[in-house]
N, C-alpha and C positions, 0 to 999 in steps of 0.2 A: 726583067728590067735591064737596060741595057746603058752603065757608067761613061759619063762622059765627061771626060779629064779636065775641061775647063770648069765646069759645076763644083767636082768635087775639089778643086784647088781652094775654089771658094771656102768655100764648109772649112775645111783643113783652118784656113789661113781665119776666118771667123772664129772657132775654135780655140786658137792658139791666145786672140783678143781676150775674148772672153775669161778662158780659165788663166792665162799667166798676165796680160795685163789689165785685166777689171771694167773691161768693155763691158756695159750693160748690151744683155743681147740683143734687146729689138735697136738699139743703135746698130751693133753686130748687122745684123740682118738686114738695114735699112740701107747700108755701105756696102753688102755684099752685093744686094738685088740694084746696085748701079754700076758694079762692072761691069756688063756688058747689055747692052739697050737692044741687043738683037734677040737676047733671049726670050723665048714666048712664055706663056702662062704656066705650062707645064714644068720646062726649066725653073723657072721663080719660085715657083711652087715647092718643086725637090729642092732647093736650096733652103727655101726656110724653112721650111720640115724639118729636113733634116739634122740642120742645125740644133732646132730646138730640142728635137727627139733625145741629141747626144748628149745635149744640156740634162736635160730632162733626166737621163740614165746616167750620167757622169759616175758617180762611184762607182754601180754593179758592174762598167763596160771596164774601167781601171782597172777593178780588179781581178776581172775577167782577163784581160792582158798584159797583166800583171806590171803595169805602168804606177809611176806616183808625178804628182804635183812637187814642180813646175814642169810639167808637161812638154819632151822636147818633139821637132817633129815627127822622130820618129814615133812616139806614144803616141802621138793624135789619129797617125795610121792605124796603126793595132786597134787603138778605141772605133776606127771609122771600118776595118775588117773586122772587128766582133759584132758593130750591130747590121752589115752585112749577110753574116753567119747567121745569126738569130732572124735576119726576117729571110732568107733563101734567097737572096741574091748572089747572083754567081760575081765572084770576084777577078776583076780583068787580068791581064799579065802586065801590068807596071813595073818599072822599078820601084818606086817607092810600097809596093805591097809583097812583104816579106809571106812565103810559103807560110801557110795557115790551117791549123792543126782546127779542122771543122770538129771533129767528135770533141776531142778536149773543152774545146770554148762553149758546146752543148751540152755536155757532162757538167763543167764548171757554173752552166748558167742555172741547171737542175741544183747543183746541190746550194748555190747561195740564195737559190728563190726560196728555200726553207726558212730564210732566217731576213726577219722585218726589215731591220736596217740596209740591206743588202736587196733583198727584194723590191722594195719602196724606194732605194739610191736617195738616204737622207742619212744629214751627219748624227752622228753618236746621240749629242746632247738633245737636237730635235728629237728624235724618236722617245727619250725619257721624259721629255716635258710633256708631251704627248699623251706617253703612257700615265703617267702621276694625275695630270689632271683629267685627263676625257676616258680612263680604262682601259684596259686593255681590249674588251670587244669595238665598242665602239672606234676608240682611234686606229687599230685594226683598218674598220671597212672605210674611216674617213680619210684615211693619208692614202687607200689604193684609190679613193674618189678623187680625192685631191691630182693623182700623178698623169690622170687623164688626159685627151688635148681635148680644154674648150671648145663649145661650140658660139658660131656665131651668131650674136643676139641683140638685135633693132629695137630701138623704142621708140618707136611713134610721136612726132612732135605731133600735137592734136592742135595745134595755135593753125596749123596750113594744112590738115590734110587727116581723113580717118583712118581707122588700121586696117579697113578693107580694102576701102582705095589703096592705099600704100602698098597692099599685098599684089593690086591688079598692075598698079604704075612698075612696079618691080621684075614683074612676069615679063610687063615688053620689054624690058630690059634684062630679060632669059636670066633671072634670078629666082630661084624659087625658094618661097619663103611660110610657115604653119604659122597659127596662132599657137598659144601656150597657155592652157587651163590655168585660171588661177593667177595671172598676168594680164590686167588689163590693155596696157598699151605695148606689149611685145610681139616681135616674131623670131621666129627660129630658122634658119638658113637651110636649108635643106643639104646643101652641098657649099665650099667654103669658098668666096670668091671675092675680088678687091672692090668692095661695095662704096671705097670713095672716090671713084672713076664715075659713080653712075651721075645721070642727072636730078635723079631723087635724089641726093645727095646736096648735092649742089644748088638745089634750091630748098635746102632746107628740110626736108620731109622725115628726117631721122637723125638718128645719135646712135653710136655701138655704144649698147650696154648692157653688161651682162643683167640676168633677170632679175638676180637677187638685188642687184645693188638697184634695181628700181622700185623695191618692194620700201626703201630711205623716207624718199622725199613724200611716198603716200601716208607713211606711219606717222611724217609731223602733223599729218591735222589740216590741213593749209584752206584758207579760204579767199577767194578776188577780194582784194581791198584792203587786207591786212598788209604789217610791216613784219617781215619776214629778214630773217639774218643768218645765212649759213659762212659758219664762222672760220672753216677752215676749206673753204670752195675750190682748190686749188685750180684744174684749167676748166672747171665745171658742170659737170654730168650731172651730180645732183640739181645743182642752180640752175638748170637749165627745165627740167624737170618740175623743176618747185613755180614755173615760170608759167609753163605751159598748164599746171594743174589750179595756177590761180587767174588763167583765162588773161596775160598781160595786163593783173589788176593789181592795185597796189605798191608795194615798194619789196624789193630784196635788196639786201645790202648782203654780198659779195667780199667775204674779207679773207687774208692767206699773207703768210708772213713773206712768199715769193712774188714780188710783183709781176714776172716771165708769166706765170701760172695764169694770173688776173687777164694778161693781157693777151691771153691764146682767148682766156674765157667770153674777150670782148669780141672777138672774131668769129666765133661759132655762135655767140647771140647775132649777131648782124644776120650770119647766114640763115639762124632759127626764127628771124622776126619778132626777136625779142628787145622789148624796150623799157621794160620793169626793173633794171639790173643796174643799180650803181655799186663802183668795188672800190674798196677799200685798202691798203697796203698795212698789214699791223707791224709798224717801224719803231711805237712806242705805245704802253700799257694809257696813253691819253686818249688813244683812239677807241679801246675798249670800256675804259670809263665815261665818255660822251655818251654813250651808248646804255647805260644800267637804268635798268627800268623802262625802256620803251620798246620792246618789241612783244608781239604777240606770239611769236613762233621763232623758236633759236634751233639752230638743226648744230650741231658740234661731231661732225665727219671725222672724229679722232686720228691721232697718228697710230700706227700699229705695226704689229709685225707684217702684219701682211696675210700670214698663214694659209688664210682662208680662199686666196687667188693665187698659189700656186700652180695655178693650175696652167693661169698665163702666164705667168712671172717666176721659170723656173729655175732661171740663175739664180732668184733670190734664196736660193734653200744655202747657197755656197757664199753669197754676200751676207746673209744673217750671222751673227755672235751672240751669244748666253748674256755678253753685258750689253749690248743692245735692247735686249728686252726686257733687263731692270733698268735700264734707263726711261725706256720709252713708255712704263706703266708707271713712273714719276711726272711723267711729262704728261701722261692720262689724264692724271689725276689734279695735275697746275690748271691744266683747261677748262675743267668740269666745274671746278671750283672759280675760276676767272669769269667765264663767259657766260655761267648762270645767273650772272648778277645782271645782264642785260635783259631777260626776260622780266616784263611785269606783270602784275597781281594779275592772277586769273588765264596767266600764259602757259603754255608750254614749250617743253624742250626734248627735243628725239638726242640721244648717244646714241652713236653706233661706231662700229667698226668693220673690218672686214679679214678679223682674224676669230678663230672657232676655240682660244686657249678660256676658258671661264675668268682668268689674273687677269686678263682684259678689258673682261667684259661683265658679267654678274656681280662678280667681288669688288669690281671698280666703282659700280653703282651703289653697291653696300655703304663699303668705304662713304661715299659722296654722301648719302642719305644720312650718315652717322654721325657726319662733322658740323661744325656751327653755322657753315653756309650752307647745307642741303637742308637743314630742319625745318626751312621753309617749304620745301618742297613735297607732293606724295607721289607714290610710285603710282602708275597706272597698269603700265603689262609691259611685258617685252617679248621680242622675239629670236630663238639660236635657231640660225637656218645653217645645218650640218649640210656638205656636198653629197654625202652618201644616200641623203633622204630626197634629197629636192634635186640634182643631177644637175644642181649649178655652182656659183661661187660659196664659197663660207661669210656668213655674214650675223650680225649682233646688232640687237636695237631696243634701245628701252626708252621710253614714253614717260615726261615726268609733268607733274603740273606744277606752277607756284599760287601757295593756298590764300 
């Protein structure tokens, strides 16, 4: 492969975003891929890669080149000459790329792939929460599942169009896409390309979503003509989903404490031909008490660490904090207890999340079952969909009814 100095300035200069001023990356990456409009596919393409790749390996590449945080230019080179090194790319003659000691940085990458934290490029504290609750075998093979790069994954609006059709409409538009056993409305990309240029796209015929997270909206139950409420919908994948599986029947109520969220949500219904979907802004707990007792199906899409979609999201391993996630298993637990109170007699309600930590997700629903507002409620089943088993995102879902 052969570097070409405007690309990598990119990368560099996204980089420097990201890790010293708190760029989320796919902003990173959305401002880098418009520097220059002449760039083709292939260009685009080794830009956001690569970016992510370095996101992705941030510590083992650090201290492979023996850099620390706040990262100054020169560190971001030595990080972008080690992963260089590691994949045999020959490195140009720049000035900004200092003479590079290839056997060191392969010796050094041998002996810190021995040791988790280093191998995996996750902080300290992750890797113990990790270890403490999932064990050591399992969390093991689920954080090397986790470090992978996603693959691209459709879900079939059925409101406009079937998943065979979708497969054929897709093909003339030289996308080649598999079904996926055990996923009714998904396909899988075969090869990774900007699938929102296509005209299936644009008239509606899909949604990117990874598999797991569409395994959500089928767990609540959903039936045409029911009043359905997902309570924290933000720009809408599940709702949208929940839409199409009750054939534009009925009512969904749409609600998310960011209204920005709501109003992307309005826009992708338009283009999904969805008209079942009124949304809600929760500005104040009046808007969740209107609501107690009238719904047949509550979906509560909790907030979370995330964990379980690092896989896309892998600046978040360097955005996460220890006190973030005793916060945000409080904030679980406000929700579960708030917004059960909207389903009535005879209803159900799906938790889920889309982190793989159990304090998330099993113990949270314990907790709920235990206290004076779940007593109403009985467990029906749930499902841990680990990366390492299912070769998709981490994802948690439990099934509750009110008796």
């Amino acid at each position: 492969m052969r570097l070409h100095r405007n690309l990598v300035f990119a990368v560099i200069d996204s980089l420097r975003d990201i890790f010293n001023e708190h760029v989320y990356a796919d902003k990173a990456v959305e401002l880098a891929l418009k520097r220059d409009k002449r760039w083709g596919a292939r260009d685009r393409k080794f830009v956001a890669e690569t970016i992510y790749d370095i996101v992705r390996w941030k510590r083992l590449y650090a201290e492979i080149a023996n850099v620390k945080e706040p990262f100054s230019r020169p560190d971001l080179w030595r990080m972008f000459a080690v992963w260089c090194v590691l994949r045999g790319i020959q490195l140009p003659d720049w000035n900004q790329i200092e003479p590079t000691p290839n056997r060191r940085i392969k010796g050094r990458f041998d002996e810190l792939s021995k040791i988790r934290k280093y191998r995996e490029s996750i902080p300290d504290w992750i890797d113990e929460i990790g270890l403490q609750e999932l064990g050591e075998d399992v969390w093991t093979k689920e954080i090397s599942a986790l470090n992978k790069q996603a693959e691209v994954i459709l879900r079939t609006n059925t409101l406009n169009i079937t998943k065979d059709k979708l497969q054929k409409v897709l093909a003339t538009e030289n996308i080649n896409a598999v079904s996926i056993k055990g996923y009714d409305d998904a396909l899988k990309l075969k090869e990774r390309a900007n699938v929102f240029k296509t005209e299936a796209f644009k008239k509606g015929y899909f949604e990117v979503q990874d598999a797991s997270s569409q395994l959500v909206a089928t767990y609540l139950d959903v039936q045409p003509g029911m009043k359905v409420i997902d309570t924290c919908a933000g720009a809408g994948g599940k709702t949208l989903h929940l839409a199409s599986l009750m054939q534009n029947k009925g009512q969904i109520i749409a609600m998310d404490i960011y209204e920005s969220k709501l109003k992307k949500l309005k826009v992708r219904a338009r283009r999904n031909g969805v008209h079942n979907i009124d949304t809600k802004v929760i500005d104040s707990t009046k808007v969740i008490k209107k609501l107690y007792g009238k719904a047949d199906r509550v979906l509560i899409d909790a907030p979370c660490s995330g964990l379980g979609v690092i896989r896309r999201n892998p600046d978040s391993k360097w955005k996460l904090e220890p006190s973030f996630l005793d916060r945000i298993r409080g904030i679980q637990q406000e929700v579960l207890v708030s917004y059960s109170k909207m389903v009535k007699q005879g209803g159900k309600l799906v938790y889920a999340t889309c982190s793989v930590l159990p304090s998330e997700n099993q113990q949270q629903i314990e907790l709920f079952l235990a206290s004076d507002e779940g007593k109403d409620f009985s467990f029906i089943s749930d499902k841990k969909v680990l990366s390492h088993l299912s070769g998709y995102d981490g994802f948690y879902m439990a099934l509750l009814e009110k008796n």
